[in-house]
N, CA, C and O atoms as a Tripos MOL2 file, in Angstrom:
@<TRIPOS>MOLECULE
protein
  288   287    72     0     0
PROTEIN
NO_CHARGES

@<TRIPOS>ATOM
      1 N         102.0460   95.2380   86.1070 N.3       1 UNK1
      2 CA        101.8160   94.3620   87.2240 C.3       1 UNK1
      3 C         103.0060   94.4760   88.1800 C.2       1 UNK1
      4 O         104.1680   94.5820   87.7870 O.2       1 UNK1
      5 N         102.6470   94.4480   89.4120 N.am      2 UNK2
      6 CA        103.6820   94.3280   90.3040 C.3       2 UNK2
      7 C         104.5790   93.0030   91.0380 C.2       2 UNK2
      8 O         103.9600   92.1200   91.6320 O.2       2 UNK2
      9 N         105.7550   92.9790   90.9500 N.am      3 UNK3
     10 CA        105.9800   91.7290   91.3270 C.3       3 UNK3
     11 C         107.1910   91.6790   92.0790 C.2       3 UNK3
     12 O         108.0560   92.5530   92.0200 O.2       3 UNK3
     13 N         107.2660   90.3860   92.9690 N.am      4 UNK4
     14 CA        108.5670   90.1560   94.0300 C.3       4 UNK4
     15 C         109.2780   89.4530   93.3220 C.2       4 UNK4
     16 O         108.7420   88.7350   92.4790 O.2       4 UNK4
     17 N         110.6220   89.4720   93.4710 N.am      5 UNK5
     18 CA        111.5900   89.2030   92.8490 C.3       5 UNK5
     19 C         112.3970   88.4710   93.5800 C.2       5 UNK5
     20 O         113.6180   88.6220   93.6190 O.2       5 UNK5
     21 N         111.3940   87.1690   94.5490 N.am      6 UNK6
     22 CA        112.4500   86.5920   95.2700 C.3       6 UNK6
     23 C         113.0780   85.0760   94.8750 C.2       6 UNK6
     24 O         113.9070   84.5240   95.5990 O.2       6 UNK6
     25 N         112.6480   84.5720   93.8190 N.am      7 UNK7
     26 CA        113.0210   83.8330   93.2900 C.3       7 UNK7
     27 C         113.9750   84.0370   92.3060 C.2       7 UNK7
     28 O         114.4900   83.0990   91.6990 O.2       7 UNK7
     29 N         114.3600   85.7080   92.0200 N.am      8 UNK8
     30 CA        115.2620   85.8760   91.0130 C.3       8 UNK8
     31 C         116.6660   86.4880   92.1010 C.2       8 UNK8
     32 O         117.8700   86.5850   91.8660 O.2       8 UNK8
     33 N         115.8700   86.8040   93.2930 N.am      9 UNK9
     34 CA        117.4930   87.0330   93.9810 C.3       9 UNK9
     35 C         117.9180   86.3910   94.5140 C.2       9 UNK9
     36 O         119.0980   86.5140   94.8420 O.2       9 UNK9
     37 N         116.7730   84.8390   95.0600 N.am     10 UNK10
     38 CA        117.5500   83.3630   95.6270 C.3      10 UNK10
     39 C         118.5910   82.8530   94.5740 C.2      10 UNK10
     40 O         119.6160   82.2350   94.8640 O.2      10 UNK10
     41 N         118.1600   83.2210   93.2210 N.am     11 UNK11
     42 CA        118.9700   82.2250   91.9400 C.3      11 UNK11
     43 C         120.4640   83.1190   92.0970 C.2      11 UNK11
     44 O         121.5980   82.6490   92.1760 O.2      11 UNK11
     45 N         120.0520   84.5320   92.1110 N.am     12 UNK12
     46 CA        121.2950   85.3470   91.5730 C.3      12 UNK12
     47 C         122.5200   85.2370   92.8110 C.2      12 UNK12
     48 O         123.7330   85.4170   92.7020 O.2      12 UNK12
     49 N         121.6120   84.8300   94.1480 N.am     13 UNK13
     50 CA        122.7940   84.8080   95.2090 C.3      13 UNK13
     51 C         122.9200   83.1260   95.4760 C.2      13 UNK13
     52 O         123.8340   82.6880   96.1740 O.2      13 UNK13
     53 N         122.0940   82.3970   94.9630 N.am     14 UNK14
     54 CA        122.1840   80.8420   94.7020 C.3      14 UNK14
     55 C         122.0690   80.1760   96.2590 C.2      14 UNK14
     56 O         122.8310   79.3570   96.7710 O.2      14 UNK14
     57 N         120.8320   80.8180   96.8480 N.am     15 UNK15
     58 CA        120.2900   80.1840   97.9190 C.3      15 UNK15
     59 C         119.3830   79.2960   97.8610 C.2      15 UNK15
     60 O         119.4340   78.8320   96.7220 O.2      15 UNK15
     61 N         118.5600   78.7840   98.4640 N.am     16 UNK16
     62 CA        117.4130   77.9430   98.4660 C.3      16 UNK16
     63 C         115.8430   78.4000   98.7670 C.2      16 UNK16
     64 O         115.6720   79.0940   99.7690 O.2      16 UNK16
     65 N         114.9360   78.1260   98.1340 N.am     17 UNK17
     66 CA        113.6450   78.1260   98.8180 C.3      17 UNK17
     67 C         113.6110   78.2540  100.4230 C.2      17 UNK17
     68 O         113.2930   79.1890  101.1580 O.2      17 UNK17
     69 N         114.2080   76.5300  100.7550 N.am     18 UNK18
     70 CA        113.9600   76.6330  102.2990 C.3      18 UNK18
     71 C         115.0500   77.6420  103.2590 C.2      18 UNK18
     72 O         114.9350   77.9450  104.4460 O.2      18 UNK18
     73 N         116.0900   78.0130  102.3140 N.am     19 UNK19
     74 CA        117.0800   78.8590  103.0760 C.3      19 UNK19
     75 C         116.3500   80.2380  103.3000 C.2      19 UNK19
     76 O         116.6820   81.0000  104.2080 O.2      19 UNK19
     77 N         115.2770   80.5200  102.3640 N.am     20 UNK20
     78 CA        114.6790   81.6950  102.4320 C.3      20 UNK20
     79 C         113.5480   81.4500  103.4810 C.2      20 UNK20
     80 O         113.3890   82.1610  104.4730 O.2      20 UNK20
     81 N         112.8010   80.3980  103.1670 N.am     21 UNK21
     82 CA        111.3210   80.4690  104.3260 C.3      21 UNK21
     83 C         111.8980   80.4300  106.0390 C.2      21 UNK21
     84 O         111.2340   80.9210  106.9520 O.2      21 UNK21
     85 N         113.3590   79.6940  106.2600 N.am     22 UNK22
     86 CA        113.7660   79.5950  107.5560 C.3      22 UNK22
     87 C         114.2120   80.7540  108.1480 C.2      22 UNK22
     88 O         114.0590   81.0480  109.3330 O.2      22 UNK22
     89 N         114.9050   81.5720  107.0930 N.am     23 UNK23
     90 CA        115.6240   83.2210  107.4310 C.3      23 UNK23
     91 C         114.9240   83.8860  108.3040 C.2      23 UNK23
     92 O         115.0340   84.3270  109.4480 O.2      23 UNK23
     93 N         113.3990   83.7870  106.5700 N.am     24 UNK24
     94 CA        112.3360   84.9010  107.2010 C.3      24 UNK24
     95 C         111.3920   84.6030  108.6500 C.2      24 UNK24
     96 O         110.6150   85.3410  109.2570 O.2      24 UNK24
     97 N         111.8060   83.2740  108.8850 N.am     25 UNK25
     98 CA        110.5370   83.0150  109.7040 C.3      25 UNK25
     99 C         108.9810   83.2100  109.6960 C.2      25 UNK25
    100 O         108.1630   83.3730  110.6020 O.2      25 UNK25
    101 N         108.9150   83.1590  108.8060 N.am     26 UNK26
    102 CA        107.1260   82.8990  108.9550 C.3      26 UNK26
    103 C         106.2460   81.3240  108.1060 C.2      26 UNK26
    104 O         106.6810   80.1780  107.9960 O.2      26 UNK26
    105 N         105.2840   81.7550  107.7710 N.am     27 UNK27
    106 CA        104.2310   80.5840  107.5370 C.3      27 UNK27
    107 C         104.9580   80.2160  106.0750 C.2      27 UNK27
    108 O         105.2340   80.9330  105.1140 O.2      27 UNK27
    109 N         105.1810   78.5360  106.3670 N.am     28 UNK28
    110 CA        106.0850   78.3340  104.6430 C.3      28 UNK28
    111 C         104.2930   78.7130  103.3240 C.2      28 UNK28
    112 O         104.3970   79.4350  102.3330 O.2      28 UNK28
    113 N         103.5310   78.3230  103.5520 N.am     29 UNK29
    114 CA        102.5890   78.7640  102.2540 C.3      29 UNK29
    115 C         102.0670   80.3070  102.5240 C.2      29 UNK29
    116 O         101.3000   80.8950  101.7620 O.2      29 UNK29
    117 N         102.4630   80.7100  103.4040 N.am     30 UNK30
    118 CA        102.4320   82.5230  102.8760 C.3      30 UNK30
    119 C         103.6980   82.8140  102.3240 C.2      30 UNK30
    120 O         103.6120   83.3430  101.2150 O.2      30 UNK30
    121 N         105.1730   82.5890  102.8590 N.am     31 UNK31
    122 CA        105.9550   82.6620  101.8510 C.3      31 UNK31
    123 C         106.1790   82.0870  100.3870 C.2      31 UNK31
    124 O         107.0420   82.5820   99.6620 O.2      31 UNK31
    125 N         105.4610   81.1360  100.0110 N.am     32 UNK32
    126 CA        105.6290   80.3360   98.9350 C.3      32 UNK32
    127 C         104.6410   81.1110   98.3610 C.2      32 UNK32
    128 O         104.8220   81.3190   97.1610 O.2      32 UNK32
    129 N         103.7120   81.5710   98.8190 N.am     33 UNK33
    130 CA        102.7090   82.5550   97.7350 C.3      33 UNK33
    131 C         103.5240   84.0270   97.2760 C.2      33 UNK33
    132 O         103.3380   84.6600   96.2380 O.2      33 UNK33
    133 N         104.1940   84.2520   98.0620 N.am     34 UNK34
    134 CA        105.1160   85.6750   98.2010 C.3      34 UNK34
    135 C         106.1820   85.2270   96.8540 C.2      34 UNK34
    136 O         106.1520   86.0480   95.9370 O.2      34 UNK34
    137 N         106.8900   84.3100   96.6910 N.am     35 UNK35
    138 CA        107.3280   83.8320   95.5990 C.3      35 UNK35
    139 C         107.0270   83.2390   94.4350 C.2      35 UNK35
    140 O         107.7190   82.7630   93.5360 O.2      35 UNK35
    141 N         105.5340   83.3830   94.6600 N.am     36 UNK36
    142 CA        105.2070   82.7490   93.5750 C.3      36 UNK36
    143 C         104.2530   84.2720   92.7950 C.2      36 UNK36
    144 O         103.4770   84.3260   91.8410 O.2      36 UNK36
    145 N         104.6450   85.0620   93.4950 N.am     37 UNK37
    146 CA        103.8560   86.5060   92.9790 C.3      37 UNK37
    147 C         102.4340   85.9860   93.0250 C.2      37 UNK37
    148 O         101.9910   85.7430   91.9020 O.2      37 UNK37
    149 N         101.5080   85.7270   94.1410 N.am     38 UNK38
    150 CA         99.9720   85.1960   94.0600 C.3      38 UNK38
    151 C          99.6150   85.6330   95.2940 C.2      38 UNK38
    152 O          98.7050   85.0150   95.8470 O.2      38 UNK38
    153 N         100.3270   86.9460   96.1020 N.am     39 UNK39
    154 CA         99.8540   87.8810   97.1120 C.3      39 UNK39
    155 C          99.6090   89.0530   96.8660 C.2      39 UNK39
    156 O         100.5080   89.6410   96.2640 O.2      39 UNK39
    157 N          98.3380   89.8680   97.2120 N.am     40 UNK40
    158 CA         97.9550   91.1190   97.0860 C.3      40 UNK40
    159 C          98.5570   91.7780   97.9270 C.2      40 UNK40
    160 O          98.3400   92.9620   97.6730 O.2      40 UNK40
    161 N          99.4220   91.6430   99.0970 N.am     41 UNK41
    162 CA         99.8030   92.6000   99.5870 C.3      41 UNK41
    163 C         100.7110   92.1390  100.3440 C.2      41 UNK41
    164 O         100.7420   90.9110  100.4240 O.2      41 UNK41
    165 N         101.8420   93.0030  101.2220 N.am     42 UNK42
    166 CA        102.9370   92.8550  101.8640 C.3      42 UNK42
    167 C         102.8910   93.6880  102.7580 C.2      42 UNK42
    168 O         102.1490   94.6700  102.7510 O.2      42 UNK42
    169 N         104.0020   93.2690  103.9890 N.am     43 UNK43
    170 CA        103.8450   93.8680  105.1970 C.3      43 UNK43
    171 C         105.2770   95.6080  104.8070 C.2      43 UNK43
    172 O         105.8590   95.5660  103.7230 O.2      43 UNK43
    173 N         105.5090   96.5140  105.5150 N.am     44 UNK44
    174 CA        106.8590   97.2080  105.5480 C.3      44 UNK44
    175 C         107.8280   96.2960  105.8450 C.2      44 UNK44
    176 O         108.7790   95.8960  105.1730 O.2      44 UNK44
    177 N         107.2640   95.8820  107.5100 N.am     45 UNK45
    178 CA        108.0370   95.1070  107.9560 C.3      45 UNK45
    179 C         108.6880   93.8640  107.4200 C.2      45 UNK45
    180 O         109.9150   93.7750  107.3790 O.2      45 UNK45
    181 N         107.9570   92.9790  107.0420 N.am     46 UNK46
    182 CA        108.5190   92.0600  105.7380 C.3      46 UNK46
    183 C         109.2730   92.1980  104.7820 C.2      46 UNK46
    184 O         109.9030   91.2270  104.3640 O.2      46 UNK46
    185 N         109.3810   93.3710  104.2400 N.am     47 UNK47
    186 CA        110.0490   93.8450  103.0290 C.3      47 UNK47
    187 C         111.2260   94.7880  103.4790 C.2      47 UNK47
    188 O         111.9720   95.1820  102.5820 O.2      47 UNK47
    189 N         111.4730   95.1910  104.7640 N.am     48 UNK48
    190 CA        112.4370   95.4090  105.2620 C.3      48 UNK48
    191 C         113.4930   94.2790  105.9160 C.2      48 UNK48
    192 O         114.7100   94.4580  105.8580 O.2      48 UNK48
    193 N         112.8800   93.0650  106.5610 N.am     49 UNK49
    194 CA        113.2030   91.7140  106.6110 C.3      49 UNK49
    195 C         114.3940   91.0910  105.1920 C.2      49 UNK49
    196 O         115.5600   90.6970  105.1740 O.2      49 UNK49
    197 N         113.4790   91.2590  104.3100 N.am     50 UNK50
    198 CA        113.8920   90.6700  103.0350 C.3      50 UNK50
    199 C         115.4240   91.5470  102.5260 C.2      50 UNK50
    200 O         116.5200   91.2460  102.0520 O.2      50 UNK50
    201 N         114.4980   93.1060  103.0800 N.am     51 UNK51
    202 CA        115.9340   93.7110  102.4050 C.3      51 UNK51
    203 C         117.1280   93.1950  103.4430 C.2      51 UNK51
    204 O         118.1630   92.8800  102.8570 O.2      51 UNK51
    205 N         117.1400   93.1200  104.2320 N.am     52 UNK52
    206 CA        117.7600   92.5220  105.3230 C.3      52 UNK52
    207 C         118.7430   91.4260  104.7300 C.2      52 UNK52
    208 O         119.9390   91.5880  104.4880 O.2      52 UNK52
    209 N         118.0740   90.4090  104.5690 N.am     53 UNK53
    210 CA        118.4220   89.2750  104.0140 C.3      53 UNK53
    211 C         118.9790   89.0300  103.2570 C.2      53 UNK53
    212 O         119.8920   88.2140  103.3790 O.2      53 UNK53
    213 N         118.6450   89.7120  101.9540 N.am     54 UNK54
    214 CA        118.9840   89.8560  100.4260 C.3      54 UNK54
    215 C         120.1120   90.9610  100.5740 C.2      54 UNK54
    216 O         121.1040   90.9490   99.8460 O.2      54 UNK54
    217 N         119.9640   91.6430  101.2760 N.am     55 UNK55
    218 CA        121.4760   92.7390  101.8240 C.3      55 UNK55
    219 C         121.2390   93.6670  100.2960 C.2      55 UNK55
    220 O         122.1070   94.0730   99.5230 O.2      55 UNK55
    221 N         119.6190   93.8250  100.2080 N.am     56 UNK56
    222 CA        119.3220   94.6280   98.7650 C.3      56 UNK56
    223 C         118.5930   95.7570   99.1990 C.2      56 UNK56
    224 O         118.2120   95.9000  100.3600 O.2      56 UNK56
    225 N         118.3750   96.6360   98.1970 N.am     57 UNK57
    226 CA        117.3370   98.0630   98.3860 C.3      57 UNK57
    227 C         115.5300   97.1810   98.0980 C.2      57 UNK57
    228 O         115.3110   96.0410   97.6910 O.2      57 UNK57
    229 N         114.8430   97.9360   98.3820 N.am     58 UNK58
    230 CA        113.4980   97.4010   98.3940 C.3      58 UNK58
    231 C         113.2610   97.1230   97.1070 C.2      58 UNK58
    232 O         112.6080   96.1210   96.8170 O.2      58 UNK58
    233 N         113.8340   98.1060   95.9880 N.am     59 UNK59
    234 CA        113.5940   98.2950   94.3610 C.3      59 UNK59
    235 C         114.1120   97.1560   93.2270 C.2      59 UNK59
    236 O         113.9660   97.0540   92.0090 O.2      59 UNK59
    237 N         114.8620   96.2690   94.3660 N.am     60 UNK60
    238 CA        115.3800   94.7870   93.6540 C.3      60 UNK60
    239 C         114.4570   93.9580   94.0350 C.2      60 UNK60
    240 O         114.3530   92.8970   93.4190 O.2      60 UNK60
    241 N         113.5820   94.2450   95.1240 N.am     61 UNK61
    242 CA        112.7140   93.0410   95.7310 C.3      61 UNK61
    243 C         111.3860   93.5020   94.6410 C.2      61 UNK61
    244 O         110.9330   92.6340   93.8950 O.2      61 UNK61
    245 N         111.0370   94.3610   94.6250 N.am     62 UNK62
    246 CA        109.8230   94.9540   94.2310 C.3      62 UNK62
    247 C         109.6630   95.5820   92.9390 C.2      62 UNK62
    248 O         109.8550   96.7900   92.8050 O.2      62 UNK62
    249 N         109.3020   94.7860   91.9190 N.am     63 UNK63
    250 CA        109.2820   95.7580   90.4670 C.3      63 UNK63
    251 C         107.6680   95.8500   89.7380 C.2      63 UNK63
    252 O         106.6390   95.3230   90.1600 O.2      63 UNK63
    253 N         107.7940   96.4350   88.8990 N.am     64 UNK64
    254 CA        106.8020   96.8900   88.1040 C.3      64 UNK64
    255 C         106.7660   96.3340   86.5210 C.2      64 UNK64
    256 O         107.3100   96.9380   85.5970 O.2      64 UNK64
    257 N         106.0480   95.1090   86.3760 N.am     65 UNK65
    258 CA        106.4260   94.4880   84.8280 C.3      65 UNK65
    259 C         105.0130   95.2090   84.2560 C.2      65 UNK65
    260 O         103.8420   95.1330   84.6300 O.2      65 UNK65
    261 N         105.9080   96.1940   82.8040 N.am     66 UNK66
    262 CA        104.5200   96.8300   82.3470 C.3      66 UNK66
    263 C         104.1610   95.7980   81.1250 C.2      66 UNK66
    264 O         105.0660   95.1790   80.5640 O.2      66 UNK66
    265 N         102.7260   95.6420   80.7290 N.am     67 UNK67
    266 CA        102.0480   94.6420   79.5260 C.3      67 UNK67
    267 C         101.7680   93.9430   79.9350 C.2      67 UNK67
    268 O         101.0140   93.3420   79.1710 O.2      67 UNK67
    269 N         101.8900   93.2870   81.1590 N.am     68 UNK68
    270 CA        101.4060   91.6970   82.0280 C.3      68 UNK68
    271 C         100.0540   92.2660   83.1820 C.2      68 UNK68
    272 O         100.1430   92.2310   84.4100 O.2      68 UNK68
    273 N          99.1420   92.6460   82.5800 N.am     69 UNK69
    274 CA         98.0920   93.3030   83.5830 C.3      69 UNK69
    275 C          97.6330   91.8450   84.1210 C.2      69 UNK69
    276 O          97.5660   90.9340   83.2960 O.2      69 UNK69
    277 N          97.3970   91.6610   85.1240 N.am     70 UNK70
    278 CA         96.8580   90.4990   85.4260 C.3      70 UNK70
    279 C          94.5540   90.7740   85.3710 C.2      70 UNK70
    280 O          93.7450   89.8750   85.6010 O.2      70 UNK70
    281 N          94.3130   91.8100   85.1140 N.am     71 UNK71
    282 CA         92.8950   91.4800   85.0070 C.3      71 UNK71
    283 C          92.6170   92.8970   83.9220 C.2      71 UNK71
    284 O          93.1040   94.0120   84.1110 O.2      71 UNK71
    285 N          91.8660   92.5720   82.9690 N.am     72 UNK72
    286 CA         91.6880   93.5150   82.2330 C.3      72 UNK72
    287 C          89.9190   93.8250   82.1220 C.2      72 UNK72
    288 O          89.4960   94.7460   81.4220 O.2      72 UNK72
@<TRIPOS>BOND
     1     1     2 1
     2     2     3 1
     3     3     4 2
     4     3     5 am
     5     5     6 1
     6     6     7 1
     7     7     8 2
     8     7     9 am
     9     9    10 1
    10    10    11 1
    11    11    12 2
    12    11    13 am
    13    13    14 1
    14    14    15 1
    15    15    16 2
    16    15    17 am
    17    17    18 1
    18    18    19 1
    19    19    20 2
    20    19    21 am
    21    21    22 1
    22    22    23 1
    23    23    24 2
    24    23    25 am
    25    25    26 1
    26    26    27 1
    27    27    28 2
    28    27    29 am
    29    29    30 1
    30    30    31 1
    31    31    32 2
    32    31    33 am
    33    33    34 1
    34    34    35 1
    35    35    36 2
    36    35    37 am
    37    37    38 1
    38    38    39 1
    39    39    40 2
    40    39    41 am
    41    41    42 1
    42    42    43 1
    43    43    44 2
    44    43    45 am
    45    45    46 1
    46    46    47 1
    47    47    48 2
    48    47    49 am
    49    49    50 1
    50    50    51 1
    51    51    52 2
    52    51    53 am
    53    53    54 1
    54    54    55 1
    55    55    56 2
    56    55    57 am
    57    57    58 1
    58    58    59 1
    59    59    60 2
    60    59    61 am
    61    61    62 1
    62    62    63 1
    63    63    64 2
    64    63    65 am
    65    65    66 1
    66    66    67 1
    67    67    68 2
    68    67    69 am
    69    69    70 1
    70    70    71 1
    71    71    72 2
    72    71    73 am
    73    73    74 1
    74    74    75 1
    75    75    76 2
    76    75    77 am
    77    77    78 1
    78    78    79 1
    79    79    80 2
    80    79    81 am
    81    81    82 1
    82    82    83 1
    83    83    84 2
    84    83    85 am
    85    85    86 1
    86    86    87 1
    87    87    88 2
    88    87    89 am
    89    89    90 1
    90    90    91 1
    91    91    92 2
    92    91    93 am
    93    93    94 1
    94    94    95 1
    95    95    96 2
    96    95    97 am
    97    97    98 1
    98    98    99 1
    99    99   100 2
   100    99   101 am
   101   101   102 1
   102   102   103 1
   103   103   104 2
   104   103   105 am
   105   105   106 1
   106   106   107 1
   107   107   108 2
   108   107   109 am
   109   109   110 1
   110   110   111 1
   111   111   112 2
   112   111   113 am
   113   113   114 1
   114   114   115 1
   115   115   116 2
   116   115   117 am
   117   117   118 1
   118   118   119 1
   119   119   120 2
   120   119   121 am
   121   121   122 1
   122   122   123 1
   123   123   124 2
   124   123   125 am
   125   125   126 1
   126   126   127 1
   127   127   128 2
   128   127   129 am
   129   129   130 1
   130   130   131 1
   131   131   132 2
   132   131   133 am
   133   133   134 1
   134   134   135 1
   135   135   136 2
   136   135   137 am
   137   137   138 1
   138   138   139 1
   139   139   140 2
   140   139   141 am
   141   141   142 1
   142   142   143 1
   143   143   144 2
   144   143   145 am
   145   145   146 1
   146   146   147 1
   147   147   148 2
   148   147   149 am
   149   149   150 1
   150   150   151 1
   151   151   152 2
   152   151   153 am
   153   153   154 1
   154   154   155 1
   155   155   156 2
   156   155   157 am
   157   157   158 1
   158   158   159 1
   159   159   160 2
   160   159   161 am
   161   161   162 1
   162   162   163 1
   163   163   164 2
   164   163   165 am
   165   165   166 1
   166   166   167 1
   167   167   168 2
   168   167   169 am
   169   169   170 1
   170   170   171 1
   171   171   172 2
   172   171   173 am
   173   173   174 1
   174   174   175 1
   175   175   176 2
   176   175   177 am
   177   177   178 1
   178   178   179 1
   179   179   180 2
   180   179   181 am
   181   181   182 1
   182   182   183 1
   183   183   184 2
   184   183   185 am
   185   185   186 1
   186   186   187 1
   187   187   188 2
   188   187   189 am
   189   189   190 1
   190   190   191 1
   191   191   192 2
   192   191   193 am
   193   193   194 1
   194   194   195 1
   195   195   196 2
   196   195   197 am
   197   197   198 1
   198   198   199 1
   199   199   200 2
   200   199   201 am
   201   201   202 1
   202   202   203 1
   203   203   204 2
   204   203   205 am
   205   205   206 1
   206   206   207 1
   207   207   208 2
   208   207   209 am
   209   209   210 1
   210   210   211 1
   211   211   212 2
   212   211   213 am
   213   213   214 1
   214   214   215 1
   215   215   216 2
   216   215   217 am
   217   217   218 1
   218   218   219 1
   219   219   220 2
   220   219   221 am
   221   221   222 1
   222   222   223 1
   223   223   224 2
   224   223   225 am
   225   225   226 1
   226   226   227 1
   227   227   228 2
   228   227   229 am
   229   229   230 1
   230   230   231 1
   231   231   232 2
   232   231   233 am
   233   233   234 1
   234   234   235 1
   235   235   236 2
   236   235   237 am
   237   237   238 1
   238   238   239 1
   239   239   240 2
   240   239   241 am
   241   241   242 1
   242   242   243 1
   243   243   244 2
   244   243   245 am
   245   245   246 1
   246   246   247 1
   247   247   248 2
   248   247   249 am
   249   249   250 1
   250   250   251 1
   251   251   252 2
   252   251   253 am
   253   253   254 1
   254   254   255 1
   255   255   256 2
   256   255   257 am
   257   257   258 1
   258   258   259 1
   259   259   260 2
   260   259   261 am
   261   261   262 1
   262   262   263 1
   263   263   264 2
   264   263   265 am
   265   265   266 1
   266   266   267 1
   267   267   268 2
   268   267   269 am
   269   269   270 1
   270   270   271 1
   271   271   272 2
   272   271   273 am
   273   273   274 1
   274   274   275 1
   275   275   276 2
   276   275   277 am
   277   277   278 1
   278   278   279 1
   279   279   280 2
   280   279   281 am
   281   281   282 1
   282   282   283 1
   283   283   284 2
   284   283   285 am
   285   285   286 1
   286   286   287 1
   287   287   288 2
@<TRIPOS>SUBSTRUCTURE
     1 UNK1         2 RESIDUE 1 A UNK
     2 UNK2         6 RESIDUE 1 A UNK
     3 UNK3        10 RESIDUE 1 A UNK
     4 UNK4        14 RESIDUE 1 A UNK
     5 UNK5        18 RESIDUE 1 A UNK
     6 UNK6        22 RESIDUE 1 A UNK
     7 UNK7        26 RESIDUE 1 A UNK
     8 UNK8        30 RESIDUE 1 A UNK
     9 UNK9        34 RESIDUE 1 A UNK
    10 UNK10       38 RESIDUE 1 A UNK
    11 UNK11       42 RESIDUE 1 A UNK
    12 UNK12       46 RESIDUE 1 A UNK
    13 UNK13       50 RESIDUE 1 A UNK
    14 UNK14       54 RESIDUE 1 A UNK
    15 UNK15       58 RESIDUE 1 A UNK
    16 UNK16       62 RESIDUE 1 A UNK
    17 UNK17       66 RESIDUE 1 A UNK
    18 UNK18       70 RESIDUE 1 A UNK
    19 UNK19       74 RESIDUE 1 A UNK
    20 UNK20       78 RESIDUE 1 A UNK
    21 UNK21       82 RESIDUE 1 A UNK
    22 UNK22       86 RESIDUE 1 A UNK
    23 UNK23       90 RESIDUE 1 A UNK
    24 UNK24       94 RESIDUE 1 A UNK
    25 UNK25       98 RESIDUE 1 A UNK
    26 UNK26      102 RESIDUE 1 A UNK
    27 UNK27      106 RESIDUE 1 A UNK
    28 UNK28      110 RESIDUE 1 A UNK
    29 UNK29      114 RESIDUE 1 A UNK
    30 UNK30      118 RESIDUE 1 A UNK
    31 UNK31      122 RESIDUE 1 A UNK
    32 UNK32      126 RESIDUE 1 A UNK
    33 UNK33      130 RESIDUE 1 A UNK
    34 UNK34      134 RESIDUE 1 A UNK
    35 UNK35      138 RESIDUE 1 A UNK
    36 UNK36      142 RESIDUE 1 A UNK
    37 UNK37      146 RESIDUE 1 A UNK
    38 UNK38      150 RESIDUE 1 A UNK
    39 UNK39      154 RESIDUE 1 A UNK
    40 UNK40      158 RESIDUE 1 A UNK
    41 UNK41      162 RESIDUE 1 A UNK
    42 UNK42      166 RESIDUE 1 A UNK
    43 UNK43      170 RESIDUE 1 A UNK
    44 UNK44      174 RESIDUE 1 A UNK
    45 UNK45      178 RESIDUE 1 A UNK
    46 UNK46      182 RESIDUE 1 A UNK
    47 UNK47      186 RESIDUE 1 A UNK
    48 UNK48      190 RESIDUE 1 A UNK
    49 UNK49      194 RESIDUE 1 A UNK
    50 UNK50      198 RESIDUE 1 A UNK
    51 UNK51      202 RESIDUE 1 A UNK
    52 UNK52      206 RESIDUE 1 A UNK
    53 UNK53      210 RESIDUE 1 A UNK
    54 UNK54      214 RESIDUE 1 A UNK
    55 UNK55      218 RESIDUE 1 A UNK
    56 UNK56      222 RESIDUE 1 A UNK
    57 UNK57      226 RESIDUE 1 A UNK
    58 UNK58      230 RESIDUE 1 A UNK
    59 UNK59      234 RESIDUE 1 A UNK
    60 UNK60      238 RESIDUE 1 A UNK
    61 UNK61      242 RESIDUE 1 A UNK
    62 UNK62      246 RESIDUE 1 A UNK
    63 UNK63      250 RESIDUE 1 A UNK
    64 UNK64      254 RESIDUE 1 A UNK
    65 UNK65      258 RESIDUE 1 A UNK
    66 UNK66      262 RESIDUE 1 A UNK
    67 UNK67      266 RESIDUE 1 A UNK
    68 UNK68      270 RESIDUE 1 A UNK
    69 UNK69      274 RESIDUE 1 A UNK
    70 UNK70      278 RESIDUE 1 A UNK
    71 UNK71      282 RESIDUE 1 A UNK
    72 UNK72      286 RESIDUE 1 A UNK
C-alpha cells in the first residue's frame, strides 16, 4: 500500500496539523484526508510543495508499506 508520511514528518520536525494545512494552503479536509492516507491520488505540484516545506526528497513523503493491501 502506498502511503504519505505527513504525520510522521510533522512529529519528527514537531510541527502542527494546522502549521501544515496553513503552509500548504489549500482546502483543510483535502489536506486532512492527505494525512490521514484516505486519498487516491496527489498532485506533482503538491508533492513538490510538501517537499518544499518538509525541506525533504519526495521518498520521505511517499512510501510503500508492503502486507497492508488495502482491498484484496
Amino acid at each position: 500500500m502506498i502511503q504519505v508520511n505527513v504525520k510522521e514528518l510533522l512529529k519528527k520536525q514537531k510541527r502542527s496539523k494546522y502549521w501544515f494545512v496553513k503552509n500548504m494552503e489549500g482546502g483543510y479536509q483535502a489536506l486532512t484526508r492527505l494525512m490521514e492516507n484516505q486519498t487516491s491520488s496527489i498532485r506533482f505540484d503538491t508533492l513538490e510543495k510538501m517537499c518544499d516545506l518538509f525541506d525533504c526528497e519526495i521518498g520521505e513523503i511517499i512510501v510503500r508499506k508492503k502486507g497492508n493491501k488495502k482491498h484484496e
